[in-house]
C-alpha positions as CSV (number, residue, x, y, z in Angstrom):
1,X,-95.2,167.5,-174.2
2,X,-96.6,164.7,-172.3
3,X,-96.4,165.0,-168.4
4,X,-95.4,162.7,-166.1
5,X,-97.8,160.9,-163.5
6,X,-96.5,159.5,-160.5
7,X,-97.2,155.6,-159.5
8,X,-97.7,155.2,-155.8
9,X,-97.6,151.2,-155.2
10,X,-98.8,149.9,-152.3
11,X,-97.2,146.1,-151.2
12,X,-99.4,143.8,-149.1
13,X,-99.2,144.3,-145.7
14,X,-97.8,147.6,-145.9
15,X,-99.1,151.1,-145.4
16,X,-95.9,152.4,-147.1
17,X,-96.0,152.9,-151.0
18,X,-92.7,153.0,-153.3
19,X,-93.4,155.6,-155.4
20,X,-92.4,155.8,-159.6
21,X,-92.9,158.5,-162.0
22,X,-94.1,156.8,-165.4
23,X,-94.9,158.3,-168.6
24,X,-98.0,156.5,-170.1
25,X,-100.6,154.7,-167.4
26,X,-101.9,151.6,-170.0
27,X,-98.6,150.6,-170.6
28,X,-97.1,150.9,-166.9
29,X,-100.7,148.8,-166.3
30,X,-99.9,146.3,-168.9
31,X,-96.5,145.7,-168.2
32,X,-97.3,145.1,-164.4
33,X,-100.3,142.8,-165.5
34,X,-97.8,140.8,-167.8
35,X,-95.0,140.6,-165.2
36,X,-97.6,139.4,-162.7
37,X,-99.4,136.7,-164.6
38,X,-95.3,135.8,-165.0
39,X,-95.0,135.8,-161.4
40,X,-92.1,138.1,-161.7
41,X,-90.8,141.5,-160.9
42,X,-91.0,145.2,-161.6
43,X,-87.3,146.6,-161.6
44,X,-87.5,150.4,-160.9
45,X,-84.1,152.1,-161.8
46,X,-83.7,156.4,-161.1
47,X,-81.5,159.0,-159.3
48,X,-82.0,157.3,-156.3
49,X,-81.4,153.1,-156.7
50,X,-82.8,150.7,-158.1
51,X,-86.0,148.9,-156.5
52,X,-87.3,145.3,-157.6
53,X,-91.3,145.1,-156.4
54,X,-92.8,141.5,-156.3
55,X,-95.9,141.8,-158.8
56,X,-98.2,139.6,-157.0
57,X,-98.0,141.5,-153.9
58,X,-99.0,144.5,-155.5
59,X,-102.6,145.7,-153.5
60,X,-103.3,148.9,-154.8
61,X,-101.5,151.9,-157.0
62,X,-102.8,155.5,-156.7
63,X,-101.9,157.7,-159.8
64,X,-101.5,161.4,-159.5
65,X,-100.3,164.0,-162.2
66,X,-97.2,166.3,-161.1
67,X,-98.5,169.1,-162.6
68,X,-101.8,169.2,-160.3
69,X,-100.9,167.2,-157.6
70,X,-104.2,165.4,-158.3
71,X,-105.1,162.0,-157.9
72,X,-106.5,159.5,-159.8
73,X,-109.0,156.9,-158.8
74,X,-110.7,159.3,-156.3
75,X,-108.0,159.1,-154.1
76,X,-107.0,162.1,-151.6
77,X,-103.3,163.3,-151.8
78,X,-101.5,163.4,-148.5
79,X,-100.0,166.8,-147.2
């Protein structure tokens, strides 16, 4: 069974981050990559709404693995 990582992205500007849960890393990466050498947006749908993020505003995403509640990257959870 794969597990599910959660996508913090951080906007320019902003010390908020919109978080996403994604299945496979490489392919949230690529798509982002693709979309932002498009110059267009990420559309997030869940439970909650739906969210569309400006891909060249992206500055930084910090992964981290439910099951754990570790990070990736070296980053240090909050809480």
């Amino acid at each position: 069974m794969a597990k599910n990582l959660t996508a913090k992205i951080y906007m320019v500007g902003s010390t908020a981050g919109v978080e996403v849960e994604i299945k496979d890393k490489e392919k949230f990466l690529e798509e982002l990559k693709k979309l932002s050498s498009e110059n267009d947006f990420y559309i997030h749908s869940d439970d909650d709404g739906e969210i569309a993020i400006n891909t060249s505003l992206i500055q930084a995403i910090e992964f981290s693995d439910e099951s754990d509640g570790k990070s990736s990257a070296g980053l240090v959870p909050n809480g």
